[in-house]
Every structure is written in structure tokens, then in C-alpha cells.
N, C-alpha and C positions, 0 to 999 in steps of 0.2 A: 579536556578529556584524558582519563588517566590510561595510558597504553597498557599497564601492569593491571587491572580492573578487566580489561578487553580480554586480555590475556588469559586471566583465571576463570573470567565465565567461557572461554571456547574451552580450553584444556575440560573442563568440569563438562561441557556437553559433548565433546569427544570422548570422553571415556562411557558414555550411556553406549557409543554408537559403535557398530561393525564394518559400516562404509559410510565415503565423504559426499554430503549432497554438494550438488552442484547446478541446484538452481533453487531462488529461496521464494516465497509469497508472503505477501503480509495482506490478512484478510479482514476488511473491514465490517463495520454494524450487519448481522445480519446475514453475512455472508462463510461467516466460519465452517458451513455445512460442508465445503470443497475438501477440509482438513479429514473430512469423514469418509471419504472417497479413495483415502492413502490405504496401501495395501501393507502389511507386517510394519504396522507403525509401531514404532518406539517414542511413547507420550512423557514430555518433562514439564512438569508445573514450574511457571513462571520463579512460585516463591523459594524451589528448591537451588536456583542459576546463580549463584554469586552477583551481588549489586546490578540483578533485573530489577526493575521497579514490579507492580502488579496492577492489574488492569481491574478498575472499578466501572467499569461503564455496564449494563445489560445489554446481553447478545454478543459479550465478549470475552470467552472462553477464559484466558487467560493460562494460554498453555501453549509450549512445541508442538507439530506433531512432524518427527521423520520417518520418511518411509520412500514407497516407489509411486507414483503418479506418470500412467501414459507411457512408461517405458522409462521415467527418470528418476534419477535420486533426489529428493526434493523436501525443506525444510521448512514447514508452514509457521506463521505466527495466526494461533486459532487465537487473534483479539491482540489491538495493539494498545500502544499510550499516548495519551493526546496533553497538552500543553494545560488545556482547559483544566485538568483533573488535580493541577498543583505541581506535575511531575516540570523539572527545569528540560531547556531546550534538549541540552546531553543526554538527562535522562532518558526522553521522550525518544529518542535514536539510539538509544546504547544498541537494541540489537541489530540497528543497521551494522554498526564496527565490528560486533560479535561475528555476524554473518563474512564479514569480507575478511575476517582473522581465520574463519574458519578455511578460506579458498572459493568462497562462493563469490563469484564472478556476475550473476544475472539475476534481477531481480523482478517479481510483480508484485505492484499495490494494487490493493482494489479498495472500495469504500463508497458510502453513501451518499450520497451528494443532494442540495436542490439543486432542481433542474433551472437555469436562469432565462435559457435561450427560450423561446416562446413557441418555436417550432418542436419543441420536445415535450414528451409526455413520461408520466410516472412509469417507471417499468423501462422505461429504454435503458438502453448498452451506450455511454461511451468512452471510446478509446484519447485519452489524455495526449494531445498532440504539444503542450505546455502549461505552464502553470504562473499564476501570479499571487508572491508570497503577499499577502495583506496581513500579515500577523504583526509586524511591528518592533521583530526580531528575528534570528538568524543563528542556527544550530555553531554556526562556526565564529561566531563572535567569544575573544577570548583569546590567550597565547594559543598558538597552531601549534601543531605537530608533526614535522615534516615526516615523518613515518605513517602518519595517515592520512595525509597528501599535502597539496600546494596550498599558500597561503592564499591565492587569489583563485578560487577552480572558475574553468570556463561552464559556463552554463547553455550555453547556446543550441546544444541537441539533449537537453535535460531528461529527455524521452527519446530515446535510440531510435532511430529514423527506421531502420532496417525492421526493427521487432515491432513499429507503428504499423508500416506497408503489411507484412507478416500476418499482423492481428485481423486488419481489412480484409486479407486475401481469406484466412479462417472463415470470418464471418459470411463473403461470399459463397464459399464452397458448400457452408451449412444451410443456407438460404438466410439467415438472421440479417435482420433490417440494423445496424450498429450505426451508431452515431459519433463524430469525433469534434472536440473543442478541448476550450482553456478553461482550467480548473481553477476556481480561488481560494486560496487557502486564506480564515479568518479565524482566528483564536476561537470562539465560540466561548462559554459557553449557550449564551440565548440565538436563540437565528434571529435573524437580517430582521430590518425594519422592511417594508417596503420602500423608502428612501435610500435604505443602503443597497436592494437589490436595483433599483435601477442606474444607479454611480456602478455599481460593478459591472453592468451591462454595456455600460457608453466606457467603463472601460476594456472592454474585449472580451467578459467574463460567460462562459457557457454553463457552467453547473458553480455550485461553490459548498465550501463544506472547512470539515474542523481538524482535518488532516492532512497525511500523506506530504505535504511540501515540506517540512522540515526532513522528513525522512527521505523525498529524492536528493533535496538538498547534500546529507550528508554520503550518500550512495554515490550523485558525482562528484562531490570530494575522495572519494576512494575509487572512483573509476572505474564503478560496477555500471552493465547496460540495464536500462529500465521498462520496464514497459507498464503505462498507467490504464487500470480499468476502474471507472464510475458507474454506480446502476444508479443511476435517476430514480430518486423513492418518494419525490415529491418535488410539488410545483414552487419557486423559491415565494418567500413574502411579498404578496400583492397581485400575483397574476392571477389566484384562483380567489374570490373570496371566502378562503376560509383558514382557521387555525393549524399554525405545526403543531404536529409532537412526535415523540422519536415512537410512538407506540406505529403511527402510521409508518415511518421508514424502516419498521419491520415484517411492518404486514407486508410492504410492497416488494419487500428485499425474499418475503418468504414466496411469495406470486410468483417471482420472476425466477427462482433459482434451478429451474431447470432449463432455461436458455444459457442463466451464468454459469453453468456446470459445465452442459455440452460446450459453452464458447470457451471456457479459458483449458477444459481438458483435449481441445482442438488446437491449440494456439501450446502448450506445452507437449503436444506428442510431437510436434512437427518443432519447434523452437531451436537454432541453431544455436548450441549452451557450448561455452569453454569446458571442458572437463577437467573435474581438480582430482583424478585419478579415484581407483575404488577403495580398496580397504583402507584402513587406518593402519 
């Protein structure tokens, strides 16, 4: 990962801005509607950020949007990059580095996910208490770079323990029924056989999807806190009999998004963020 690369796309998205966020989302299939929620947004297209990749998937914007969310300063990705699309592991994360060059400290994913757990239905909420990379590779494979952390990062609270409890406590106070498990991240791009969802099942796996784990990945190598959110948009291959397709994981993703709004704009009013100070 080239530090000087890092460098010229924060400088270039600093200078759009008047104050520093200090707390960033990256919003998955479907979900980008939260980015529209931002008050005196300042909107930057992917293709204009020095060495961003750009987001070909539908239901993904493929754009900044910063502004104030709940009382915060706060830097959306409306649409991220996924491995599947061609983009390389680095790529696929550069704005995770972007983000923690900029001084942002806390992060949320959110994304589509099959539901794997059999107690879970389309439409549910849940909260990412860990994750199991099945992708086959690994954002920090490669010379390290000790200015953008340790050659070995621990992973063991991959999902900040405090912003998990946090999330739970939201969820209660709204009355929302939320759900928490292990996310599996799998290259994509086809979903799961029904033989691959039930090996992911025996092995711990609660929802599973084609994201987010390289990007926590790289987020605890820079030592930002995470908080993962999944809307379950369907049942994985084989519980239900019937066919995927992503036409359905946004129908479900569009059903549900006024729970997703009110829960994660609950969970950022109240979210204990480092502050990376206001103006530029």
C-alpha cells in the first residue's frame, strides 16, 4: 500500500471540506439511503479522489457524502468496492487508509448479508459480534508498512466490544428485535451452493456475504473501533427453496430501511467517537 497514494487522496478530500469528520460508515447493497439523511452534505464522486477505484455494483452510489448525522461529523461511503468486481485486496480498502489518514478514529460497515442462522428471517438487524475471513486472501499480505500499523495486528475484539453492548442497548431503548452473530466473508461473486451454506454453518457462520472483512481487516491494522451492521436480505442457499438474486436483496434492504435508519441514526447520536478536532 503506497503511503504517498493515501496521502494525496486525503489532502484532495480535505480541501472539499470545512470541518474534520470524526466518525466514518461504509454503507452497503441497498442501504446507501442513510447517506441521504446527512445534513449540509458536501458530495465527492469516487471518480474525482486520486487512486479511488469506482463502484460498479447496482445500489451503489459510488460516492462521499460528508456532513452532520445526529449531532456528528460524519464521512459516508454511499457504495463500497468488493474483491469480486476485479478491484485487488488494497484497492478494495484504500478508503479504509484514506479514512484513518484523514484522523477518523471509528468506523461503521453495514451490508447485505444471507441470513445463514435458521432462527433468522429476511429483514432482520444484525449486530457483527465477529467475522470469518473465507475469502482465501488477506488485505495485508504484502511488504507492511509500519506507519500504517503492526506487521502482525491482533484481531481478537475485531468489533469493539463497547460499540457491540452500545448497539444492543440502542436497539433496546427503540424496542427493535436486533440480532447478533459471525459474519463470513466469501469472495462472491455467485452465492453459496447449499453445501457451502451448511460447512459455514458447522462452522460458526450466522449470515454470510461478499464484504466488509477485508475492510475490518484493514481498519484493525490502523487501530480504528468498529462497529459491524448486517440486514439479513435473504434466506442463504438451501433453507428456503427458492432462487437468489440481488434484485431480491434490495427489495428487502428497501422494506427494512426505516428500522435501519432509525437503529444506526440511534447508535451514532449517542456513540462515544474520539474527536479529531473541527475545522481544517
Amino acid at each position: 500500500m503506497d503511503y504517498q497514494k493515501i496521502k494525496e487522496a486525503s489532502k484532495f478530500i480535505e480541501s472539499k471540506l470545512s470541518v474534520k469528520p470524526e466518525l466514518a460508515l461504509v454503507l452497503g447493497s441497498g442501504l446507501g439511503v442513510l447517506a441521504e439523511e446527512i445534513e449540509d452534505p458536501t458530495i465527492i464522486s469516487y471518480n474525482e479522489i486520486p487512486s479511488f477505484p469506482e463502484s460498479t455494483v447496482s445500489g451503489h452510489k459510488g460516492q462521499l457524502v460528508v456532513g452532520t448525522l445526529e449531532g456528528k461529523r460524519v464521512l459516508a461511503m454511499q457504495g463500497r468496492f468488493h474483491f469480486y468486481e476485479g478491484y485487488t485486496m488494497q484497492q478494495v480498502t484504500f478508503p479504509i487508509r484514506v479514512m484513518k489518514e484523514l484522523g477518523i478514529e471509528s468506523l461503521i460497515v453495514t451490508n447485505a448479508a444471507g441470513g445463514i442462522n435458521e432462527s433468522f428471517q429476511p429483514g432482520n438487524l444484525m449486530v457483527l459480534t465477529d467475522h470469518i475471513n473465507n475469502m482465501g486472501t488477506s488485505p495485508l499480505i504484502g511488504p507492511n508498512d509500519e506507519q500504517l500499523g503492526v506487521r502482525f495486528p491482533d484481531m481478537s475484539s475485531a468489533y469493539d466490544k463497547q460499540y457491540i453492548q452500545h448497539a444492543v442497548d440502542c436497539a433496546k431503548e427503540l424496542g427493535l428485535e436486533v440480532k447478533s452473530g459471525v459474519y463470513v466473508g466469501n469472495t462472491g461473486p455467485a452465492y453459496e451452493t447449499p453445501a457451502e451454506v451448511r460447512m459455514l454453518r458447522q462452522m460458526g457462520g450466522d449470515a454470510v456475504g461478499m464484504s466488509t472483512v477485508p475492510e475490518v481487516i484493514v481498519a484493525n491494522h490502523a487501530q480504528m473501533k468498529v462497529l459491524g451492521i448486517s440486514c439479513i436480505s435473504n434466506m442463504a442457499a438451501g433453507i428456503l427453496d427458492q432462487p437468489l438474486t440481488h434484485d431480491e436483496v434490495i427489495e428487502t434492504t428497501d422494506q427494512v430501511k426505516q428500522d435501519f435508519l432509525q437503529f444506526v441514526k440511534k447508535i451514532i447520536s449517542t456513540l462515544p467517537v474520539k474527536h479529531g478536532g473541527g475545522a481544517l
